[in-house]
C-alpha positions, 0 to 999 in steps of 0.5 A: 360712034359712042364709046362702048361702055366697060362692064368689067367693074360691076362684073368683078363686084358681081363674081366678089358677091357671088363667091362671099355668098358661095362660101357661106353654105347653109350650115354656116349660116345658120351657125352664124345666126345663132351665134348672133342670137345669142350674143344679141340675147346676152346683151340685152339681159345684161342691158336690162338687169343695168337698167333695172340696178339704177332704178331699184339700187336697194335691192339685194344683190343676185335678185335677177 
């Protein structure tokens, strides 16, 4: 007779990733997306006017 397998871990993982996605309810999530937009938008300006600094350095400053 095989031994019967414990399922209680997948269980607690399961129950773990069922309440993380409980507790985000949809306006949380969409703030959290904005939040994340935002900060992805500001990065990438901040990347873009460094980058644009090394290429063109004579131009005057506050041009971007």
């Amino acid at each position: 007779m095989m031994p019967r397998a414990s399922w209680s871990e997948p269980l607690r993982r399961h129950r773990r990733r069922m309440t993380i996605a409980a507790a985000l309810d949809l306006g949380t999530a969409a703030a959290l997306i904005l939040l994340l937009s935002t900060l992805a938008v500001i990065g990438g300006r901040a990347v873009l006017i460094t980058l644009l600094n090394l290429t063109s350095p004579g131009l005057p400053p506050g041009c971007c």
